[in-house]
C-alpha positions as CSV (number, residue, x, y, z in Angstrom):
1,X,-69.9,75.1,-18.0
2,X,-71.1,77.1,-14.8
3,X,-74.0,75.2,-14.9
4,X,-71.6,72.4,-14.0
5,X,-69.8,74.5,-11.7
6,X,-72.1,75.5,-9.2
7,X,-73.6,71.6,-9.1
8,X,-73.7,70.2,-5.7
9,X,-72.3,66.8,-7.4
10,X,-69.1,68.8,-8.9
11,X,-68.2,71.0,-5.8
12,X,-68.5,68.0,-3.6
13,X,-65.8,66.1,-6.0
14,X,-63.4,69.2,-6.2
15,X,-63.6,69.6,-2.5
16,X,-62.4,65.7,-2.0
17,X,-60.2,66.3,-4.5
18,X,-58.4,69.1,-2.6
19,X,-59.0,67.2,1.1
20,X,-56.8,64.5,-0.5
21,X,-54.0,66.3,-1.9
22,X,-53.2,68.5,1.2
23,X,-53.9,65.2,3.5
24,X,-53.0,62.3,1.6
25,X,-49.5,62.2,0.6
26,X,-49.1,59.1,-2.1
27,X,-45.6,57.4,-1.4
28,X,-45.2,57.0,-5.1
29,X,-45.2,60.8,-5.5
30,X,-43.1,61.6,-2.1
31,X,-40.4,59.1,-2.8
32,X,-40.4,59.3,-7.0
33,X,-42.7,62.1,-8.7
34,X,-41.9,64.7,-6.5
35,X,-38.5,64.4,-6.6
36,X,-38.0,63.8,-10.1
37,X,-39.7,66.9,-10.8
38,X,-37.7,69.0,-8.6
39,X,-34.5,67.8,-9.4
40,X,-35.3,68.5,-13.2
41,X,-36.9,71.7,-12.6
42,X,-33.6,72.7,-10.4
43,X,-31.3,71.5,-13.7
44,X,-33.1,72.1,-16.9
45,X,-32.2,70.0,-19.8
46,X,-33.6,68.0,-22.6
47,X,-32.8,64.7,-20.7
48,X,-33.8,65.2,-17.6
49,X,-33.5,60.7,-16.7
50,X,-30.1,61.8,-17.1
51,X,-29.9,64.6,-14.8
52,X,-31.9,63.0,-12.0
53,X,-30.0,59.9,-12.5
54,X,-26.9,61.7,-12.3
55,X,-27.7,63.2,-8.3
56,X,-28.5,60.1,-7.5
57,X,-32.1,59.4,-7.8
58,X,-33.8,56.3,-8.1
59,X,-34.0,54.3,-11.7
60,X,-37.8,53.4,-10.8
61,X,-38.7,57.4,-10.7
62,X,-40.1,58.5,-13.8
63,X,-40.9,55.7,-16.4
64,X,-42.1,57.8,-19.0
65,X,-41.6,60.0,-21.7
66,X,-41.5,63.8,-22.6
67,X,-45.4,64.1,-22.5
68,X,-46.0,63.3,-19.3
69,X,-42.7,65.6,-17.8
70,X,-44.0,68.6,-19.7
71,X,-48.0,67.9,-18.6
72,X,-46.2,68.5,-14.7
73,X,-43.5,71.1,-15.7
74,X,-45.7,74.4,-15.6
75,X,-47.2,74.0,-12.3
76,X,-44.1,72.4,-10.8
77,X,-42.5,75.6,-11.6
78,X,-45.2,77.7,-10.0
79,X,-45.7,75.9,-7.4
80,X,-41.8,76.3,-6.6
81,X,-41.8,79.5,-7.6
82,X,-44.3,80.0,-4.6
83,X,-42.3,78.4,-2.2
84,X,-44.7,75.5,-2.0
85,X,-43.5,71.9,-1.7
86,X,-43.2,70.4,-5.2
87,X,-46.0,67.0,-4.7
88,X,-48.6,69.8,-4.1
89,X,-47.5,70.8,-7.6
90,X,-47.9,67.5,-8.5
91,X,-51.2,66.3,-7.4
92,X,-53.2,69.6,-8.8
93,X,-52.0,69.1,-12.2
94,X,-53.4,65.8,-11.7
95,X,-56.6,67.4,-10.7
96,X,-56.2,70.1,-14.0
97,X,-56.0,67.0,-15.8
98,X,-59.1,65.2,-14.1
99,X,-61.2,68.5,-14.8
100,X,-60.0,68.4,-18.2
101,X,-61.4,64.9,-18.5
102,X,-64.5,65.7,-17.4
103,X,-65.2,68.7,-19.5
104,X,-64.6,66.3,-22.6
105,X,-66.6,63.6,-21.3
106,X,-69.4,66.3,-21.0
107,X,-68.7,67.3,-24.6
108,X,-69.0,63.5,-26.1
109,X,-72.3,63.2,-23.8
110,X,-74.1,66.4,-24.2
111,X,-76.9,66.9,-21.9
112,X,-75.7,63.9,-19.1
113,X,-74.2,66.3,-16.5
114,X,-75.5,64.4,-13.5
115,X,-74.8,61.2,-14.8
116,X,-71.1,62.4,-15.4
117,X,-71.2,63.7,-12.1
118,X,-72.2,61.3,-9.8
119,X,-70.6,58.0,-12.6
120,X,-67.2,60.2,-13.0
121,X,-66.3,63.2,-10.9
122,X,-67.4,61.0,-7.8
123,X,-66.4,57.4,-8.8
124,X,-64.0,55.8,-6.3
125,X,-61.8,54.4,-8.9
126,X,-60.5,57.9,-9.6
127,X,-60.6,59.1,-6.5
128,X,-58.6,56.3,-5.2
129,X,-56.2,55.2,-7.8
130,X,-55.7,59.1,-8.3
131,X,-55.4,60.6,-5.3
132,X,-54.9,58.1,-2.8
133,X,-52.1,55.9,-4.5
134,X,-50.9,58.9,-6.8
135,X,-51.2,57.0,-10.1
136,X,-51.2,59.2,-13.1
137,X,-52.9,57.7,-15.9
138,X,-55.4,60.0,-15.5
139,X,-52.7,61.9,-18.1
140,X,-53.0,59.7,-21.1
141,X,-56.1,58.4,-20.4
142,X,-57.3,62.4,-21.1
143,X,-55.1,62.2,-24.3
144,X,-56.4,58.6,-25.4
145,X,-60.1,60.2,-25.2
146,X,-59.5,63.4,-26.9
147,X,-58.2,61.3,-29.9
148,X,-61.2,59.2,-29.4
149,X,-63.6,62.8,-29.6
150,X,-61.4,64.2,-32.6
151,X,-61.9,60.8,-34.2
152,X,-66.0,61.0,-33.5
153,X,-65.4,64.7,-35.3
154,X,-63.4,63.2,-38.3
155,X,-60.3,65.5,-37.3
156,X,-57.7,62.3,-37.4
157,X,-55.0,64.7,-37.9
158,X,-55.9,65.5,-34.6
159,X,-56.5,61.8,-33.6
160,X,-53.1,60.8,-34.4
161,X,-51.2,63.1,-32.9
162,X,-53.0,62.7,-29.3
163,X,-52.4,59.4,-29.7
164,X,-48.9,59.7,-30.4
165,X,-48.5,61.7,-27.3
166,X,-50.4,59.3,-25.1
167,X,-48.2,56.6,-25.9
168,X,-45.6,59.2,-25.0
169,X,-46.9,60.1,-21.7
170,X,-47.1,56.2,-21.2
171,X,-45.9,53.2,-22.9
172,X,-48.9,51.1,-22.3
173,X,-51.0,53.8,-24.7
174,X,-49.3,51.8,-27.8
175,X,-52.1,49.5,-27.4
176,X,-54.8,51.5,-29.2
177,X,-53.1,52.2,-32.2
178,X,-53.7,49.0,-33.9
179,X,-57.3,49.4,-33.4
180,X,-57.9,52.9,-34.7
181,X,-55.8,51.5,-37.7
182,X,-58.3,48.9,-38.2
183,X,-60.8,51.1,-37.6
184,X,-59.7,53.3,-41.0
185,X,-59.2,50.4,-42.8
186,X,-62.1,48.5,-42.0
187,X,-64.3,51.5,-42.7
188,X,-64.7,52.4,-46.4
189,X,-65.7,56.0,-45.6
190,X,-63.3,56.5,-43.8
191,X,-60.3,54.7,-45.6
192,X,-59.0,57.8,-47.3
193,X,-58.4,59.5,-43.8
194,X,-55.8,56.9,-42.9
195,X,-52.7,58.8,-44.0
196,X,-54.0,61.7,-42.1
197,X,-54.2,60.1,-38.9
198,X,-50.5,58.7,-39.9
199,X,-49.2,61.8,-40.4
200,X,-50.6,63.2,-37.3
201,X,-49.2,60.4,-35.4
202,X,-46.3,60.4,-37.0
203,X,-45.0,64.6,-36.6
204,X,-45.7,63.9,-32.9
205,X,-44.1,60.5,-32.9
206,X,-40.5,62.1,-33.9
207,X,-41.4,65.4,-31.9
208,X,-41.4,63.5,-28.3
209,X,-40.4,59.8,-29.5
210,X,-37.4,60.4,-31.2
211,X,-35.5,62.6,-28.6
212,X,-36.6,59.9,-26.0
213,X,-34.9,57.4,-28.0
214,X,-31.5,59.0,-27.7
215,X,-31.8,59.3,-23.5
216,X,-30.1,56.2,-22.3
217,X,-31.1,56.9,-19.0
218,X,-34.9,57.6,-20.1
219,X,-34.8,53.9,-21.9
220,X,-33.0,52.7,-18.4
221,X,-36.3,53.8,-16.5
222,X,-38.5,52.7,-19.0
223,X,-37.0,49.2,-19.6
224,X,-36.4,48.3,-15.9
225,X,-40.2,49.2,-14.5
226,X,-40.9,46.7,-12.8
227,X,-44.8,47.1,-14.7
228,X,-43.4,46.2,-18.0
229,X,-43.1,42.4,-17.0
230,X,-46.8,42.2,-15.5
231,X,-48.1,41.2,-19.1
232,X,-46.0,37.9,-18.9
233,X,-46.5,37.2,-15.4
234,X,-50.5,35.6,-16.2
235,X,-49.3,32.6,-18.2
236,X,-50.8,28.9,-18.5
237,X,-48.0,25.6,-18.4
238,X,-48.3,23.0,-21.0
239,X,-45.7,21.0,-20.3
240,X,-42.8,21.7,-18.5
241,X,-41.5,24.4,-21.3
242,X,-44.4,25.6,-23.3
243,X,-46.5,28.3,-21.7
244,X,-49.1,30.3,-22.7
245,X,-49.3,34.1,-22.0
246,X,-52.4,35.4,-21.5
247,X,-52.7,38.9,-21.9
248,X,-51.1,39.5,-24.7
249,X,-53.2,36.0,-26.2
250,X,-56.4,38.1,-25.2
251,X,-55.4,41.4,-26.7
252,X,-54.6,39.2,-30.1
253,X,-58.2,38.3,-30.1
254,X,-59.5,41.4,-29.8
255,X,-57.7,42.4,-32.9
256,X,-59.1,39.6,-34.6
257,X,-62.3,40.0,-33.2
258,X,-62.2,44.0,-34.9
259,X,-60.5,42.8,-38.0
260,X,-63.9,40.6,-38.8
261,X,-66.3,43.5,-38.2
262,X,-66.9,44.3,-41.5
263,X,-69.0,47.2,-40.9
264,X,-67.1,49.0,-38.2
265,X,-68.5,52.4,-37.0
266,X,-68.2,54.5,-34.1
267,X,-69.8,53.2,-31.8
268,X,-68.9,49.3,-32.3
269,X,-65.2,50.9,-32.2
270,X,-64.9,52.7,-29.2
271,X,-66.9,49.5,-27.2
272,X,-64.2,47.2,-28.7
273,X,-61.4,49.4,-28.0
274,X,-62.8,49.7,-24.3
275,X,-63.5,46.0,-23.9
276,X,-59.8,45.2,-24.9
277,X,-58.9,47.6,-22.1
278,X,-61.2,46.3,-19.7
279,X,-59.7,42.5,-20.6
280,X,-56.0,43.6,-20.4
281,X,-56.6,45.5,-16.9
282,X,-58.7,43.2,-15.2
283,X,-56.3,40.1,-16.3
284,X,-52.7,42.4,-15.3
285,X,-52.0,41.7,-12.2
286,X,-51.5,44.3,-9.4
287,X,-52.0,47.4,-10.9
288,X,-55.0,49.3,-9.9
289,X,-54.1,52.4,-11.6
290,X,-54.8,50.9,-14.8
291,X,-58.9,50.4,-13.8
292,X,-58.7,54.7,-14.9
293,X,-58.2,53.5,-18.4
294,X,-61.6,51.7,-18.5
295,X,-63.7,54.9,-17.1
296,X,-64.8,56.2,-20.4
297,X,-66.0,52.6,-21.1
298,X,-67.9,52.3,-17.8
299,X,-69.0,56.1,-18.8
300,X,-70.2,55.3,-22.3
301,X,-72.1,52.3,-20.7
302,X,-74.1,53.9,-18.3
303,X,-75.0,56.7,-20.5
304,X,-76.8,54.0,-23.1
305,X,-78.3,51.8,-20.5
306,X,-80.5,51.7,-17.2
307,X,-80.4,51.4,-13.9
308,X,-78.9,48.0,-13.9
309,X,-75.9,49.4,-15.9
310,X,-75.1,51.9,-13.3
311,X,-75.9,49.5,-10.4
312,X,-73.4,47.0,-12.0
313,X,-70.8,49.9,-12.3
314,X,-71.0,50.6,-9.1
315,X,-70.9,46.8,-7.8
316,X,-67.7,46.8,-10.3
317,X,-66.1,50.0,-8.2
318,X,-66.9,49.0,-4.5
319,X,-64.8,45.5,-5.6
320,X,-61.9,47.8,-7.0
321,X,-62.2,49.8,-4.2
322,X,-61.9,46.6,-2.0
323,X,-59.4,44.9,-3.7
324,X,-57.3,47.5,-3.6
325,X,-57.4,48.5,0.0
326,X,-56.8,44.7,0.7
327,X,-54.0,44.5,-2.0
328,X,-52.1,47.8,-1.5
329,X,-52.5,48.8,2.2
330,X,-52.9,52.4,3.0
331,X,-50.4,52.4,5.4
332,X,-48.1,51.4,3.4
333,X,-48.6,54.1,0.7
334,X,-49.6,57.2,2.0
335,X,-48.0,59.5,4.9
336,X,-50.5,62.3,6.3
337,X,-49.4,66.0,6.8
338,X,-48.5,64.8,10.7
339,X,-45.8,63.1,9.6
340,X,-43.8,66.4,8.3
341,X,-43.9,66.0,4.8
């Protein structure tokens, strides 16, 4: 690891990294984030949708469950406890999280440091949806590939219950279960594993599902984000009443399309389960913090192929990068430290 440390690559990330926390303030975290997390670090409780709800805070705040509150609780306290304005707080366990990442990425592709380096720690697609626009699925997307490492290592136990808390940390991580089931089931070897990965999923599925469940103001935020209805918005008309949603049409034929693998190892897994992400994100409209769930696709592509893979990748993040500029404007997102925040 200080091999990695001392790379010209790495320090040239972490110092962007910290430019665009102290600089770039991401209205998502002023006007929600932030405040959620200082409110509920003010007024401990179990349920803290309820207490921020109760001072007044806006339903759109925090949309997700205990996972992601407790990933930001230890250095939102700190950081407090320092006297430092809470969104710092929040955008450095953002970049604990990001080195996190990283560090497992290096462990699933021993031996690719630059290529991790220069394809990851410096691609704009994290820089941007991270640390620009303050999205934070850089949290679950760390948990989803953890439980994609622990399943390489045949520790489902382990697989289960990271993906348990992803889906905790945010809804949208639900999506993967039905493919690591059919992964178990399609997979002889394998098969007798499957009630070890439900078990797994399952202890950590009542630890931080079940006492979400009984928050009515948690389900409030969850169930009135506004993201929850981008899945039907993509739909095709036949007719005048029969209409055809597309996402969720697409994600049905990637199950199908797993289902018929009959041999289904690894490899041919993780691709599938990172082409159903890459479908579902680039067919959702508006919601460029989602392209951070495709990295360790883009990562795992690169590392098997040439030149042209990483050219393509990088065609593929200059059009994010674009697209999102053009569809989100800065201004409109992000106050610099001259304004007084």
């Amino acid at each position: 690891m200080q091999k990695l440390l001392i790379h010209t690559l790495f320090q040239l990330g972490f110092f962007i990294r910290l430019g665009l926390i102290v600089v770039v303030l991401p209205f998502a975290t002023v006007e929600w984030y932030a405040p959620f997390m200082d409110v509920t670090t003010s007024q401990f409780s179990l349920d803290p949708w309820g207490v921020f709800l109760d001072q007044g805070g806006a339903p759109a705040a925090f949309p997700y469950g205990y996972v992601m509150w407790l990933a930001f609780l230890p250095l939102t306290v700190l950081i407090k406890l320092l006297g430092v304005p809470v969104l710092y707080g929040y955008g450095l366990t953002l970049l604990v999280a990001d080195f996190v990442l990283l560090l497992v990425l290096k462990k699933m592709l021993p031996n690719r440091d630059n290529l991790l380096l220069a394809a990851y720690w410096l691609s704009p697609i994290i820089l941007l949806a991270t640390y620009w626009y303050g999205f934070n699925d850089l949290i679950p997307v760390l948990l989803l590939v953890m439980a994609l490492h622990f399943t390489r290592q045949l520790k489902f136990f382990h697989a289960g219950a990271l993906c348990a808390a992803a889906i905790s940390a945010k809804l949208s991580m639900i999506l993967v279960v039905p493919f690591f089931l059919i992964y178990l089931i399609r997979n002889r070897a394998l098969g007798q594993l499957l009630p070890t990965y439900l078990a797994g999923g399952a202890l950590f599925g009542l630890l931080f599902g079940l006492p979400f469940l009984f928050s009515d103001s948690g389900l409030h935020m969850l169930l009135s984000n506004p993201e929850m209805g981008k899945v039907y918005q993509f739909s095709l008309a036949i007719g005048n009443s029969i209409f055809i949603y597309v996402i969720p049409m697409v994600y049905l034929v990637m199950l199908y399309a797993a289902w018929r693998v009959r041999r289904l190892n690894y490899e041919l897994f993780h691709a599938i389960l990172g082409m159903a992400f890459l479908l579902v994100v680039l067919l959702t409209p508006e919601s460029p913090g989602c392209f951070i769930w495709v990295m360790p696709l883009l990562i795992s592509y690169q590392a098997i192929s040439g030149r042209v893979a990483i050219g393509l990748v990088g065609l593929f993040s200059a059009l994010y990068v674009l697209s999102s500029l053009l569809l989100i404007p800065a201004s409109a997102l992000t106050f610099s430290v001259a304004s007084g925040f």
